[in-house]
LUMLUMVO-155345 format. One record per residue (C-alpha): residue in one letter; residue number from 1; x, y, z. Coordinates in nm, 4 decimals. Example, Ala and Ser with C-alpha at 12.3 -4.5 7.8 and 13.67 -1.06 7.14 Angstrom:
BEGIN
+------+-----+----------+----------+----------+
: rest :  nr :        x :        y :        z :
+------+-----+----------+----------+----------+
:    A :   1 :   1.2300 :  -0.4500 :   0.7800 :
:    S :   2 :   1.3670 :  -0.1060 :   0.7140 :
+------+-----+----------+----------+----------+
//
This chain:
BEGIN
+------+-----+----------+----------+----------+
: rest :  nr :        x :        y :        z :
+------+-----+----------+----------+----------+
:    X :   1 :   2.5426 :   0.7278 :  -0.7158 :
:    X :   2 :   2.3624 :   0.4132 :  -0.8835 :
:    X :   3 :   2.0287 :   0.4220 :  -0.7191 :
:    X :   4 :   1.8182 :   0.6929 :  -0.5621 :
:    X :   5 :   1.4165 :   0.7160 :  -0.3920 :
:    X :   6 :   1.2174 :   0.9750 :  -0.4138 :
:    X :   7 :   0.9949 :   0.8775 :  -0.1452 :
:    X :   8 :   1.1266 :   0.7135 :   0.2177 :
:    X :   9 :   0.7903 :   0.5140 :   0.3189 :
:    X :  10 :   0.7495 :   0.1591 :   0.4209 :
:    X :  11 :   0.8078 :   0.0313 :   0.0357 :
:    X :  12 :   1.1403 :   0.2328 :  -0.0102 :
:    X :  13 :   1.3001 :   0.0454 :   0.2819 :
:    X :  14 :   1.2335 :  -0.2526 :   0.2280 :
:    X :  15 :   1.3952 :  -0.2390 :  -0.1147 :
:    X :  16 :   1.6727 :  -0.0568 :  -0.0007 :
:    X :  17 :   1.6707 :  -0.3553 :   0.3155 :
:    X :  18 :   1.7054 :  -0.5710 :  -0.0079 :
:    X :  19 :   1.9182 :  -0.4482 :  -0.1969 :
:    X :  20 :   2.1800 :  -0.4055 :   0.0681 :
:    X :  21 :   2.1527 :  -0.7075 :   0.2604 :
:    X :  22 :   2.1650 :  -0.8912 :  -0.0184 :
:    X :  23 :   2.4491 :  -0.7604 :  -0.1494 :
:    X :  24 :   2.2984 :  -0.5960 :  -0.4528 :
:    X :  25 :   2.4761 :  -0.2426 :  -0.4142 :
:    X :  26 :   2.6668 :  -0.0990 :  -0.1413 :
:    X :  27 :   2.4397 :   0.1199 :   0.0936 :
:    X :  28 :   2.6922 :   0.3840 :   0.0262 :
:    X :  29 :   2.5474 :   0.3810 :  -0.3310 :
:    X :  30 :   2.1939 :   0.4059 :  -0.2682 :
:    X :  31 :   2.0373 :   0.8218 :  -0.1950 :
:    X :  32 :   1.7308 :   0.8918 :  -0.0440 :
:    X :  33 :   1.5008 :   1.1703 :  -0.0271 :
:    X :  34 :   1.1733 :   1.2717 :   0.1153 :
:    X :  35 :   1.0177 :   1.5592 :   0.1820 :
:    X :  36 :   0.9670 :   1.4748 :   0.5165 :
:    X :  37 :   1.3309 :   1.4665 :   0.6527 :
:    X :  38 :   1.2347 :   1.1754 :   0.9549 :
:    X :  39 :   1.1537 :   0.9282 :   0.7252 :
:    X :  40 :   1.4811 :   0.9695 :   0.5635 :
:    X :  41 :   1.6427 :   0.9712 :   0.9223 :
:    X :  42 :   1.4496 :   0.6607 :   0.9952 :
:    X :  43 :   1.6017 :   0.4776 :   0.6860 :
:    X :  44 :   1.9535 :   0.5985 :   0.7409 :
:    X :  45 :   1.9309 :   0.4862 :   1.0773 :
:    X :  46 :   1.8704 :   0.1263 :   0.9459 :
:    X :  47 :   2.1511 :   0.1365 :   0.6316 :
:    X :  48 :   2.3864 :   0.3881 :   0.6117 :
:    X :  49 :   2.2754 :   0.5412 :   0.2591 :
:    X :  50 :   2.2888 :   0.8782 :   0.1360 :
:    X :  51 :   2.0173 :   1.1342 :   0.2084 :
:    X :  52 :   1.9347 :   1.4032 :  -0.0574 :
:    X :  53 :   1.8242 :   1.7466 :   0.0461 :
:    X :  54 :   1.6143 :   1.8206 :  -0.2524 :
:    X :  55 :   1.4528 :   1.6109 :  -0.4987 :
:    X :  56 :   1.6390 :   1.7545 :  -0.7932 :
:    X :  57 :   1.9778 :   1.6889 :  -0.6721 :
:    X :  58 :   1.8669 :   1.3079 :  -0.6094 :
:    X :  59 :   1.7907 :   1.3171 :  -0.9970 :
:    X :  60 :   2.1029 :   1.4550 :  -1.0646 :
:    X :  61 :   2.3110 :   1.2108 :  -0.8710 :
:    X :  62 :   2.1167 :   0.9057 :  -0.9448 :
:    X :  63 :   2.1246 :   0.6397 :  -1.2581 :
:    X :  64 :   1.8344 :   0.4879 :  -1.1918 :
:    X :  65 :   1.5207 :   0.6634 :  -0.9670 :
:    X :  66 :   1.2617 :   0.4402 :  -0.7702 :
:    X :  67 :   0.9227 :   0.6247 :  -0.7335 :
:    X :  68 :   0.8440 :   0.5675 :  -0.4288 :
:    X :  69 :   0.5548 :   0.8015 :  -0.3502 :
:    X :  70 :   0.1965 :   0.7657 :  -0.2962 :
:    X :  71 :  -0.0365 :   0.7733 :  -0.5911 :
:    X :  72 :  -0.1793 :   1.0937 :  -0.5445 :
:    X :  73 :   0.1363 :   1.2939 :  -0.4938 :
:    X :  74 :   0.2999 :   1.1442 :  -0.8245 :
:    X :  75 :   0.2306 :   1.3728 :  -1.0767 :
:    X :  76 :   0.3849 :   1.6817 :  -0.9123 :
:    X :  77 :   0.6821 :   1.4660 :  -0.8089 :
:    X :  78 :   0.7356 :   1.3777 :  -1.2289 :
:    X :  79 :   0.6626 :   1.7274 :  -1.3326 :
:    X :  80 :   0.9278 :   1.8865 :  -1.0749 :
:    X :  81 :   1.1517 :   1.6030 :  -1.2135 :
:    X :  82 :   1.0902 :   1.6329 :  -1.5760 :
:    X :  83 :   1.3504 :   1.9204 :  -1.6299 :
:    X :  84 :   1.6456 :   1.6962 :  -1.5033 :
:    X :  85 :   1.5064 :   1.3795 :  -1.6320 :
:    X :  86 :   1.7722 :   1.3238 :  -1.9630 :
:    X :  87 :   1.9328 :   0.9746 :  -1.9577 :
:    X :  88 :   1.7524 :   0.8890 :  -1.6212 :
:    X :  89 :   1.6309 :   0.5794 :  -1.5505 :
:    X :  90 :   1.2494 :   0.5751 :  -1.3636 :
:    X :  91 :   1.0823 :   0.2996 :  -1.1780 :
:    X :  92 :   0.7478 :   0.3843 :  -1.0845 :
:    X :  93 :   0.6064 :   0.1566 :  -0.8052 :
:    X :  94 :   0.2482 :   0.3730 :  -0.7576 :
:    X :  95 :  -0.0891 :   0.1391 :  -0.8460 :
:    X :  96 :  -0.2926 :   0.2578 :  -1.1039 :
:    X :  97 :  -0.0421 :   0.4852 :  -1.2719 :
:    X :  98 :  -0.0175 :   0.3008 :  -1.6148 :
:    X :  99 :   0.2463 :   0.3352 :  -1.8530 :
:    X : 100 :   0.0618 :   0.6192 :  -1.9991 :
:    X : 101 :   0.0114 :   0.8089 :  -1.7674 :
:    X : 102 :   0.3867 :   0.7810 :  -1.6643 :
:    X : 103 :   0.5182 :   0.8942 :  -2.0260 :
:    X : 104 :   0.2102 :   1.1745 :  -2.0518 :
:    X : 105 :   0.4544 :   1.4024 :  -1.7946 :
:    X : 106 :   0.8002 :   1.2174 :  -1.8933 :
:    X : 107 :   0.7447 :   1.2265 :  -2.1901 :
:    X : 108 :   0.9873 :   1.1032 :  -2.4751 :
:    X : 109 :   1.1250 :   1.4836 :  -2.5197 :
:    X : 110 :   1.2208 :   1.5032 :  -2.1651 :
:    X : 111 :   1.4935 :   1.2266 :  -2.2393 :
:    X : 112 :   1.3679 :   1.0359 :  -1.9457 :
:    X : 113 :   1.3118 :   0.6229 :  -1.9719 :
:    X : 114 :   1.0394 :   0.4979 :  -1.7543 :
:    X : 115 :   0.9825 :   0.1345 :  -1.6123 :
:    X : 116 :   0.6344 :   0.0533 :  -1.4286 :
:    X : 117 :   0.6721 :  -0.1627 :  -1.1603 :
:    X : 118 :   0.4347 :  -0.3580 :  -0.8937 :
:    X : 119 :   0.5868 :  -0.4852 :  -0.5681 :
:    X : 120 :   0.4352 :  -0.6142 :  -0.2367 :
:    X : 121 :   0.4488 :  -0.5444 :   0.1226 :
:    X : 122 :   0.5818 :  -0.8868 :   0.1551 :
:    X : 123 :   0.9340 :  -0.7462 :   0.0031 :
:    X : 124 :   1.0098 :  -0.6174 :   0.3496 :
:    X : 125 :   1.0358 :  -1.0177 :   0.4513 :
:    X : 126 :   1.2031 :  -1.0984 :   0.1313 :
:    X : 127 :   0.9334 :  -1.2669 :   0.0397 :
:    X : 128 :   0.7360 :  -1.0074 :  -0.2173 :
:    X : 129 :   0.6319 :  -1.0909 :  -0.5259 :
:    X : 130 :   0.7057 :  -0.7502 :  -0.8100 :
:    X : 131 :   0.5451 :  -0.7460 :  -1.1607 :
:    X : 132 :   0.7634 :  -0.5590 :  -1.4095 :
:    X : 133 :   0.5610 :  -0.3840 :  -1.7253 :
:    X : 134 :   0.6147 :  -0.4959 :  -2.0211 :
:    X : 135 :   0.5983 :  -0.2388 :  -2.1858 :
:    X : 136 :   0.8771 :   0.0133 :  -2.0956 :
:    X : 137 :   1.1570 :   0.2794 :  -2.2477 :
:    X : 138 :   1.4284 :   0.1278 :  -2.0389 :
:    X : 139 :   1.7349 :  -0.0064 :  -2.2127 :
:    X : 140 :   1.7902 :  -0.4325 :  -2.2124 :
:    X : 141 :   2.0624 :  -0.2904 :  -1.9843 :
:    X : 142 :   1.8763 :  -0.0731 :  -1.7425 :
:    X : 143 :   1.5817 :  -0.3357 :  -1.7557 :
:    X : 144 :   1.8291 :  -0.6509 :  -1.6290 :
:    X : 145 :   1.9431 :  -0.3875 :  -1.3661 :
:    X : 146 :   1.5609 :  -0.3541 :  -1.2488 :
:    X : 147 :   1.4525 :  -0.7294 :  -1.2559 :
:    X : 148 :   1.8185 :  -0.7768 :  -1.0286 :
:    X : 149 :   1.7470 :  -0.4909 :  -0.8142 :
:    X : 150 :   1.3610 :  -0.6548 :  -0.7466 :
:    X : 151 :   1.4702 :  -0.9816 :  -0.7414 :
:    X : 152 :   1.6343 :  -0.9724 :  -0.4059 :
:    X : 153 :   1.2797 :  -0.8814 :  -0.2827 :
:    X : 154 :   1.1485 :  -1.1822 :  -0.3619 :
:    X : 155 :   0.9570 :  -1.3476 :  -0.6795 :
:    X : 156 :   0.9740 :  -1.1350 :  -1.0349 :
:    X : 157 :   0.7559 :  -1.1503 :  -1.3484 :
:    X : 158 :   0.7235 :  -0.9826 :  -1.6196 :
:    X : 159 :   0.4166 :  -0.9147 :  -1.7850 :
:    X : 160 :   0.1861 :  -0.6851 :  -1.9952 :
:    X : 161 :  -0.0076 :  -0.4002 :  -1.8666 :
:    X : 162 :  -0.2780 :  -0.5414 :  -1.9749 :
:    X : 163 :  -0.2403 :  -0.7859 :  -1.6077 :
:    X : 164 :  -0.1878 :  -0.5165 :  -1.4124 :
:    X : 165 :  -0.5142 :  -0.4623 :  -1.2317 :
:    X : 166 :  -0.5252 :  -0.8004 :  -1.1687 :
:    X : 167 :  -0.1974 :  -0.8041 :  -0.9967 :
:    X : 168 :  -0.3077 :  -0.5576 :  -0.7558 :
:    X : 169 :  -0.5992 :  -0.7680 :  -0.6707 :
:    X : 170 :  -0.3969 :  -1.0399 :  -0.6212 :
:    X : 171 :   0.0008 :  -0.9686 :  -0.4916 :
:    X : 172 :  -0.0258 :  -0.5659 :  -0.4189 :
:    X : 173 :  -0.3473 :  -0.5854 :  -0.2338 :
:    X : 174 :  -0.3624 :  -0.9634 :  -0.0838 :
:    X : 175 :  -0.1553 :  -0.9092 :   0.2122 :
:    X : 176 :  -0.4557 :  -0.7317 :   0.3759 :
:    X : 177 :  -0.6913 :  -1.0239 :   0.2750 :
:    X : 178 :  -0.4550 :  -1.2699 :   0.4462 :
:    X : 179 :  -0.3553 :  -1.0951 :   0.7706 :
:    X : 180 :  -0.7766 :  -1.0222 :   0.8558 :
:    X : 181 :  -0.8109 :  -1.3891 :   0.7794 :
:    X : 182 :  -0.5208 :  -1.4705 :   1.0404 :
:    X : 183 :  -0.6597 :  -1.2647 :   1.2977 :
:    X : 184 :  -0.9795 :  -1.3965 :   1.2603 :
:    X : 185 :  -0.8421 :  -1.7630 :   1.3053 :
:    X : 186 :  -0.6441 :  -1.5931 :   1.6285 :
:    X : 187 :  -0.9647 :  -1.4202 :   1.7744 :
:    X : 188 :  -1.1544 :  -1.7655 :   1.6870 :
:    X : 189 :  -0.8581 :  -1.9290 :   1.8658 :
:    X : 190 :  -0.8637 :  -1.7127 :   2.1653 :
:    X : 191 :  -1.2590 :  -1.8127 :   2.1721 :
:    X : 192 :  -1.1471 :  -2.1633 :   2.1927 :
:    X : 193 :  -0.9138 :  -2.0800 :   2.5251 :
:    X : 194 :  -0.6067 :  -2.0718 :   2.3234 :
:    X : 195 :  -0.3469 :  -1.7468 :   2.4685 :
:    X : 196 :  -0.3613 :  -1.4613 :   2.2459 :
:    X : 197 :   0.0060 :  -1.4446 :   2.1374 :
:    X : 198 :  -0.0270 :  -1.8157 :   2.0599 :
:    X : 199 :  -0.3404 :  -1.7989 :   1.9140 :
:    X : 200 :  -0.1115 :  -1.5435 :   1.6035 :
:    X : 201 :   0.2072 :  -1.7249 :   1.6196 :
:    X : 202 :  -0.0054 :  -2.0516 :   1.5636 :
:    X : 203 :  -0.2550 :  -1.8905 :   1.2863 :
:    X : 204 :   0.0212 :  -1.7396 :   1.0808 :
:    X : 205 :   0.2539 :  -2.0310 :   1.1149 :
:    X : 206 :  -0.0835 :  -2.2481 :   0.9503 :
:    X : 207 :  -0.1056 :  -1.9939 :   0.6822 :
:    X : 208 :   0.2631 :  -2.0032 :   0.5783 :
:    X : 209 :   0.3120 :  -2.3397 :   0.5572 :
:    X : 210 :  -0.0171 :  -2.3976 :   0.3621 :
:    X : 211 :   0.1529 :  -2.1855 :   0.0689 :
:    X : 212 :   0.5195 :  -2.3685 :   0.0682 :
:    X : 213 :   0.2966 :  -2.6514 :   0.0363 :
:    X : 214 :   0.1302 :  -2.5001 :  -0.2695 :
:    X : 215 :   0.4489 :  -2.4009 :  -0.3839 :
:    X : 216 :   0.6900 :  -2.6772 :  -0.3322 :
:    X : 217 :   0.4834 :  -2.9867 :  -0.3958 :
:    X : 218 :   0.2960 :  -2.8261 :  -0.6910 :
:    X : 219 :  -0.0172 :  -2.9986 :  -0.6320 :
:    X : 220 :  -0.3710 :  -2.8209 :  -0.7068 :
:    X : 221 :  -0.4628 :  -2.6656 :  -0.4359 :
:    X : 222 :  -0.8114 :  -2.8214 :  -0.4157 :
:    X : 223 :  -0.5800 :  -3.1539 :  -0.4351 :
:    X : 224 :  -0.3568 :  -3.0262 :  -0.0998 :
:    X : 225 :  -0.7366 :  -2.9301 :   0.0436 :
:    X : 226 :  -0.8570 :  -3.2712 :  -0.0235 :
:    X : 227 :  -0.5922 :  -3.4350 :   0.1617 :
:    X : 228 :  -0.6859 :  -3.2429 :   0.5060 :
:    X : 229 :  -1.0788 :  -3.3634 :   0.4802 :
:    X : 230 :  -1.0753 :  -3.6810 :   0.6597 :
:    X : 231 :  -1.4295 :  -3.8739 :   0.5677 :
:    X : 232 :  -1.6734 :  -3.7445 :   0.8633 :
:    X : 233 :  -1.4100 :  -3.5239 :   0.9758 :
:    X : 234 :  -1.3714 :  -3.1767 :   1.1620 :
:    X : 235 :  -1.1797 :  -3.0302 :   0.8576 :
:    X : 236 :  -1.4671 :  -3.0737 :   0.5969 :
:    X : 237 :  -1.7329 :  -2.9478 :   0.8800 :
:    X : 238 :  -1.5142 :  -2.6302 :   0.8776 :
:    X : 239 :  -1.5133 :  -2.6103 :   0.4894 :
:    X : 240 :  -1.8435 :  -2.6933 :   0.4635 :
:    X : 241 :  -1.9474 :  -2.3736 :   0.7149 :
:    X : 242 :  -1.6901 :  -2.1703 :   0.4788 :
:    X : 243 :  -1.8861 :  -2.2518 :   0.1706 :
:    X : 244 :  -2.2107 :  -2.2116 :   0.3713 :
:    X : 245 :  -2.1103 :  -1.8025 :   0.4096 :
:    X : 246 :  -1.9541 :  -1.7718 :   0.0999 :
:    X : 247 :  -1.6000 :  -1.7764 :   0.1624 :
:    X : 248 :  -1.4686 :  -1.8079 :  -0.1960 :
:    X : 249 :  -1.6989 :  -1.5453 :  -0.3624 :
:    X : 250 :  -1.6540 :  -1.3291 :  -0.0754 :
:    X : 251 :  -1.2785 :  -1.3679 :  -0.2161 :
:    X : 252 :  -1.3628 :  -1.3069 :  -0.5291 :
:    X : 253 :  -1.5682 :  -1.0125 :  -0.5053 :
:    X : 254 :  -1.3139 :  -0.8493 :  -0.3237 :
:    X : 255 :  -1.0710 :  -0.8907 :  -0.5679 :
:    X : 256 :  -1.3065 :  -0.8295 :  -0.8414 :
:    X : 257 :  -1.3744 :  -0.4340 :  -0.6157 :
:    X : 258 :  -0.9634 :  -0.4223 :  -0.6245 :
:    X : 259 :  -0.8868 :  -0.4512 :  -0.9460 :
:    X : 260 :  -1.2012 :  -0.1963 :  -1.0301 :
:    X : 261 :  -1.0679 :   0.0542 :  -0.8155 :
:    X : 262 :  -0.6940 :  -0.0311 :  -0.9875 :
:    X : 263 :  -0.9041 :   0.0375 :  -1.2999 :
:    X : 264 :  -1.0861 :   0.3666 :  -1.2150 :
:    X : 265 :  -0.7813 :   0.5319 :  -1.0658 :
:    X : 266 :  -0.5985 :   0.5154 :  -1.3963 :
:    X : 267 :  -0.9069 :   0.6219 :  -1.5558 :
:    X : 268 :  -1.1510 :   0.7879 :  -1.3300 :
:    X : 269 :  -1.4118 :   0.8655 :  -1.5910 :
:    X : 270 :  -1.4583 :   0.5006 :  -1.5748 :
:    X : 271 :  -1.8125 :   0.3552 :  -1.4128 :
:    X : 272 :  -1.7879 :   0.1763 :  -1.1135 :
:    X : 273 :  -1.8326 :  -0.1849 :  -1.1665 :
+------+-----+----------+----------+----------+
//
């Protein structure tokens, strides 16, 4: 068995939705367990991959291991796994569990390699954006094997740890930032008399051709803006009343709050920002 989950949530399908439809690996090579034995029906039902009945004999089956739990559940997950770690291959995708943190339970005695990872809800469109560490004990092997496997998600950088909080504030955490601002435009829509189910379709459409324009003419985006606000016009009346209530640092401050809480969760003896 190549690749296993330990963990069957929302960000464990969609890789495995990846990886399979993609052609990646062969569902029949993928394992899956959770401790809650739905979510592992749920995914089954979707791609006919393997379901292990406890985590240790995922470990044992698996080359490579995607952590696919929650934050706060992590650390008993890699101490139950620690005593069958040897030669096994671990992909954290948890925020704010740094490198160190990862290799303070699998440590280098426990023969385990470990690989920090941050992907996107996005991936479950094929259109995430994952930031690989760095800084990692996985092979040149294993670590072309990961940058495959979360390529067929989507976008994939590599970079140091030291970017890390700042990738939450901007790819891990963003997707909330974006779909409030779509539903705003939709609830200002339906204001305007527009039908509700338009008033989304239309608002989301707007927001995902804005970015292939960002990212397929590669013009500054205060360039692409520029081009929409007509002298006099309605566009720079509505970026004028953005301005007016602080749209940008409202942005910003948000993010800045992110990445802090990315920060403090690594370190919570940290002050708050």
């Amino acid at each position: 068995m190549k690749l296993g989950f330990i963990g069957g949530g929302n960000m464990a399908g969609a890789i495995i939705g990846g990886v399979v439809s993609k052609g990646f690996l062969p569902a029949h090579e993928v394992m899956v367990f959770d401790v809650n034995p739905a979510q592992c029906e749920k995914l089954a039902a979707r791609h006919p991959v393997a379901i292990a009945d406890s985590q240790e004999a995922l470990i044992e089956r698996c080359e490579y291991i995607v952590l696919a739990v929650k934050p706060v559940y992590l650390r008993r997950v890699l101490e139950k796994a620690r005593p069958y770690a040897a030669g096994k291959n671990f992909i954290s995708i948890a925020a704010g569990w740094t490198f160190a943190m990862l290799t303070q339970v699998l440590t280098e005695d426990s023969g385990a390699h470990v690989l920090r990872t941050m992907p996107n809800t996005p991936a479950m469109v094929g259109a995430g954006f994952t930031a690989l560490c760095e800084q990692t004990t996985l092979g040149d092997e294993a670590f072309a094997f990961a940058m495959e496997l979360f390529a067929t998600l989507g976008e994939v950088a590599v970079l140091p740890e030291s970017l890390f909080d700042a990738v939450v504030a901007t790819t891990g955490s963003s997707p909330a930032y974006v779909f409030m601002f779509i539903e705003a435009m939709a609830d200002a829509a339906v204001r305007l008399g527009m039908p509700r189910a338009l008033a989304y379709r239309a608002a989301a459409q707007a927001v995902l051709g804005a970015a292939k324009m960002v990212l397929e003419t590669g013009e500054h985006p205060a360039a692409l803006k520029d081009m929409v606000c007509s002298p006099a016009g309605t566009t720079i009346e509505a970026v004028a009343a953005l301005e007016k209530n602080g749209f940008r640092s409202a942005v910003m401050e948000a993010m800045a709050a992110c990445a802090d809480k990315s920060r403090r969760m690594a370190n919570p003896d940290l002050p708050k920002a």
